[in-house]
N, C-alpha and C positions, 0 to 999 in steps of 0.2 A: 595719693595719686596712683603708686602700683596696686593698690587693692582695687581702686575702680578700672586700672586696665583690665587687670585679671579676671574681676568680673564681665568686665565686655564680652573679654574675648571668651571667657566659659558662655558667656551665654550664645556669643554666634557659635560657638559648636553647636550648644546645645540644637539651635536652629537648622545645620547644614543636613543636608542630604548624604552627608558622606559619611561612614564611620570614623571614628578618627582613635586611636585607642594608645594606653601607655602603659609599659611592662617595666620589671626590674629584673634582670635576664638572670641574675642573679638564685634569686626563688622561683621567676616564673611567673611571680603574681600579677596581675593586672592591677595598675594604680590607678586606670582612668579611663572610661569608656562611653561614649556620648550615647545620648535618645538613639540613631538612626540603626543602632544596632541591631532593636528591639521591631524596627520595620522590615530590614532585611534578611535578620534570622529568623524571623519572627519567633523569639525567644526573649523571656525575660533578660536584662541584662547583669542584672542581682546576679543570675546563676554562673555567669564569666567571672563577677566577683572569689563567689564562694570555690567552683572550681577551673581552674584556668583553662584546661583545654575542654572543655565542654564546649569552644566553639568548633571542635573536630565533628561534633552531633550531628551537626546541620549541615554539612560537607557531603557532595553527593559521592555514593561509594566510590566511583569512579575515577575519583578528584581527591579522594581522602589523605592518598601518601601522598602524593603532589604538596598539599596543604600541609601534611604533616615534616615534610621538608623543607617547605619556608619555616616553620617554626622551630626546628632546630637551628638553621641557619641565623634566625635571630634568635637566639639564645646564644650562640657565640660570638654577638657580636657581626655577622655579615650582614649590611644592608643588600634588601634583594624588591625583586617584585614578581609575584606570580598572579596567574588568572585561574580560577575557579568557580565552578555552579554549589550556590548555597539551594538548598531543598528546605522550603519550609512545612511546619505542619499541617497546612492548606496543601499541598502537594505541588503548591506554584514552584517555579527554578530561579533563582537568579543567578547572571554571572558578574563575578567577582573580580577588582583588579586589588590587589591588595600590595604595598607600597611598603618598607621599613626604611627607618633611619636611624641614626644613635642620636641621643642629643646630653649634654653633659651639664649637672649644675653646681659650679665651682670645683670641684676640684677633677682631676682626671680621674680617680679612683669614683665617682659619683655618675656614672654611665647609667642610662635608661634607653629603651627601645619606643623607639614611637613610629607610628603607623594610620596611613590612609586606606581605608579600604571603601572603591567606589562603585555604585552598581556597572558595567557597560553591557547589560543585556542589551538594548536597542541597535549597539556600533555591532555587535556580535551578531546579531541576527538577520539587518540589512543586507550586510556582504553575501551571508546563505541564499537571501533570498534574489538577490539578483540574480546570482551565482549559477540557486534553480531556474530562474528565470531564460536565461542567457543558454544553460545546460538544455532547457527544453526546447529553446529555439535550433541550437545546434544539431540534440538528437532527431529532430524531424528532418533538418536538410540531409545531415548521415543518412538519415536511416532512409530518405526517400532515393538516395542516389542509389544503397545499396538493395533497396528493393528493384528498382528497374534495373540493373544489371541481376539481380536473380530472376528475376520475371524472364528475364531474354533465356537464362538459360532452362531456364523450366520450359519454357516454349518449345525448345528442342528437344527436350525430357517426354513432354506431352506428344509433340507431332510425331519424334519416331516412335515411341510408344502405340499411336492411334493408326501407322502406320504398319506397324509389326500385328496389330487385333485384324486387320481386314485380313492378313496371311492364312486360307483357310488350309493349309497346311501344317500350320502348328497344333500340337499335341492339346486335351483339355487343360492338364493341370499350368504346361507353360501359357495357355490364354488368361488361364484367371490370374497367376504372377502378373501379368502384362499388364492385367484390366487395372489389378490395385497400383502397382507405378502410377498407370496414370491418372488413376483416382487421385495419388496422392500429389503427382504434379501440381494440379486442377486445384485442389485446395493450398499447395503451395503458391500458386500465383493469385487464388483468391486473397491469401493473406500478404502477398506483397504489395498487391493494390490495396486491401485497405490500410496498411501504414503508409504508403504513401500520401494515403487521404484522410491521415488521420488527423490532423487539425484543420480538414473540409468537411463541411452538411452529407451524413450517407444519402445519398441520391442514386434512384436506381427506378427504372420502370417495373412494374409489378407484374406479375402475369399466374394465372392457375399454380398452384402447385399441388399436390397430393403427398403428403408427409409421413407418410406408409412408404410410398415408392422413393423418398430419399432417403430412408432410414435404411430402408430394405439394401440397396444399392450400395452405400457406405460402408457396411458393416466388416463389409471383408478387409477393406484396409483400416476400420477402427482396431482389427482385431491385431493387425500388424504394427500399431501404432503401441496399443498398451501390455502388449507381449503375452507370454505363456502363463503367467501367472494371476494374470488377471482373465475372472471368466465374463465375456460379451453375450448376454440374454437378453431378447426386445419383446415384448409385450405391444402388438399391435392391434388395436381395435379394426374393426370395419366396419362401423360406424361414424369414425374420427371424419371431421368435417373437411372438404377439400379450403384451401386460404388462397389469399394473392399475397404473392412474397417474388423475393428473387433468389434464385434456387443455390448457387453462387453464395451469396450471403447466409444462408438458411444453414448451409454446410458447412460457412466457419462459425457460426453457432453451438454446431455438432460438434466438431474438432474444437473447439474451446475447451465446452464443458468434460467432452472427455478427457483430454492430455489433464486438464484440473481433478479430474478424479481419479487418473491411473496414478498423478504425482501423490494425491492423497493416500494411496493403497500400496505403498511401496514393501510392505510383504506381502502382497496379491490378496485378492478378496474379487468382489462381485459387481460387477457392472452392468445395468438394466437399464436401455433403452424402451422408454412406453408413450405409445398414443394413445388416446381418447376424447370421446366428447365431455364438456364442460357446463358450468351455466356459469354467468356472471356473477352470480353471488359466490363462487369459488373461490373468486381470488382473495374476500375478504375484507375489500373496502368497497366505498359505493363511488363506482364511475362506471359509467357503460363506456364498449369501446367504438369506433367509425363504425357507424354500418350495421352494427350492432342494435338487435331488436330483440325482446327479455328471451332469453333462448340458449342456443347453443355457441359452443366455441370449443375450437380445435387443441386441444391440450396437448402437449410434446414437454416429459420429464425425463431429464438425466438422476440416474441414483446412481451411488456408488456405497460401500461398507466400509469408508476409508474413515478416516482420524476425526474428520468432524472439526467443527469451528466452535468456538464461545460466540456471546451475543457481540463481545467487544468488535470481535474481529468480522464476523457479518455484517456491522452497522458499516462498514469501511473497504468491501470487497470488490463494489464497482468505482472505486474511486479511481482517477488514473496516476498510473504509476506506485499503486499500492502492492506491496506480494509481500506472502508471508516465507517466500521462498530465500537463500540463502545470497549473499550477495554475488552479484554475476550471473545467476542464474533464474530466467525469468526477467522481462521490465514491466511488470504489472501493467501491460496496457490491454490482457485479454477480456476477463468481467466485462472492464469498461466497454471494449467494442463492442462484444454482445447485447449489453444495453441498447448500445445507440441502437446496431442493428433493429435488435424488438421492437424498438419506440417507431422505428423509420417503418414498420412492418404493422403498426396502432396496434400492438401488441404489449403485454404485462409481464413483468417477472418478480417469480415469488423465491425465495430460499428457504431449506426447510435444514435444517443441521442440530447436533447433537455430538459433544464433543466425546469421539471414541465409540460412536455409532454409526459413522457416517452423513451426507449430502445429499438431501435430494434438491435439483433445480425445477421448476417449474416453470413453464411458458405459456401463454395464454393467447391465441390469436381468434380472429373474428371470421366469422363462417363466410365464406366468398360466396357461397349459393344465396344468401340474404342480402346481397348487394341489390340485386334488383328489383326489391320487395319493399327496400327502403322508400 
């Protein structure tokens, strides 16, 4: 009869989803350790036999002392429980709650360590994701309150600024100081309104723009934005097509990609501003854009000679809330705006990078004078 218990109950281990495993604290060695070992190390279990902490292998480095200090503490004898991520040789993660107890067979001098170790990736993961969930609902109401309170005071940054330019009393150099303050007001309130709107549709009336003349315009306060060490050259065609855009938005496009390439260039290098004409087949895949008849298109590229991206990290650069930037600084939501901008504009964006060569961005819009040809 106890031989057919024992067998039962070996065999619902064998069945369970959980690790279940038996040490003699003694040597160390592992007397017993069931199939599900083998699914969540994804490692032979043979090899725990032959060397006992080979289950430290699969332990992600991170976790490794952690786990390496439950295991001393059973080996003295302390029942404990700790949580850690097992890494297998597929690259998947699990995490781990792993559980000890003593259990004794006859005599007191006859002590063994025995142990549940169960996956809780799913309970682990949930809580994150509401978490994020909940986080991103909150950073938008923050962040939209703390935009209209800087919107108010840019207001008064912009107005006495545009107010101090009509004084044809002041000196050249103090006018062009004045012009870029309120250049950069102007783009400081265009970016407060778009995080404000940033989980709304970019909605915006379209009208003429010419992308010479806002490039032209910016430059003085791009040049105060990415400092002395960085040098600002633009490469302007006069043939680059005029588009319909909103000028507003067009500008935090500009101020995206550069503040992203002076961050890339932080021991200074070169920054190029370029327009030109385009054809469709530029961008490289096959979709024409609105309006769009086999022809030309307005092209606007930011370069810079900064640090450059791998492929991993371009496949991931307009997502929101991604930055390769350090914590606290940066919330990854620029790329992303940019995007929507383009798209809201039936325009395309290409990335061109090399890491420790630098970025180039591409942009791709649709010729406004072929609107009414369509």
């Amino acid at each position: 009869m106890r031989t057919l218990k024992a067998l039962t109950l070996l065999g619902l281990l064998e069945e369970s989803s959980h690790v279940y495993w038996v040490r003699d604290p003694k040597t160390m060695a592992v007397m017993y350790v069931n199939h599900a070992y083998e699914s969540i190390w994804g490692r032979d279990r043979g090899s725990l036999y032959m060397s006992p902490l080979s289950f430290l292998d699969g332990v992600h480095p991170a976790d490794r002392q952690k786990a390496r200090l439950m295991f001393e503490k059973t080996m003295r004898y302390e029942p404990n429980s700790t949580e850690f991520r097992v890494v297998n040789p597929d690259g998947s993660v699990h995490w781990i709650r792993d559980r000890s107890f003593l259990i004794k067979n006859g005599s007191a001098r006859d002590v063994y360590v025995a142990g549940i170790a169960e996956e809780i990736t799913s309970s682990r993961e949930q809580p994150r994701r509401v978490s994020h969930a909940l986080g991103r609902k909150e950073f938008v109401l923050l962040a939209g309150g703390i935009a209209h309170d800087f919107n108010n005071v840019l207001t008064a940054v912009v107005g006495n600024g545009s107010s101090l330019l009509r004084d044809s009393t002041l000196p050249n150099n103090a006018h062009d100081k004045i012009k870029a303050v309120v250049h950069a007001g102007l783009l400081g309130k265009g970016l407060a309104k778009e995080l404000m709107e940033f989980s709304k549709p970019v909605t915006s009336e379209l009208f003429i723009v010419d992308l010479n003349e806002l490039i032209y315009d910016l430059v003085p306060t791009l040049r105060d934005f990415v400092g002395r060490s960085v040098e600002v050259e633009t490469s302007l065609a006069s043939d680059v097509p005029i588009i319909r855009g909103d000028s507003d938005q067009l500008r935090r496009v500009v101020l995206n990609l550069v503040l992203n390439a002076r961050d890339a260039m932080a021991r200074g290098g070169r920054l190029t501003l370029t327009t030109c004409q385009g054809e469709a087949g530029d961008w490289g895949i096959q979709r024409r854009l609105p309006y769009q008849r086999p022809g030309r298109l307005a092209v606007m590229k930011v370069t810079d000679t900064g640090c450059g991206m791998d492929l991993a990290t371009q496949a991931q650069i307009f997502k929101p809330f991604f930055t390769t930037k350090a914590e606290g600084v940066g919330c990854g939501l620029g790329l992303c705006i940019v995007k929507r901008i383009v798209h809201h504009h039936h325009g395309h964006m290409n990335v061109w990078s090399i890491k420790g060569e630098g970025t180039t961005f591409s942009i791709y819009f649709p010729d406004a004078s072929l609107e009414r040809l369509s």
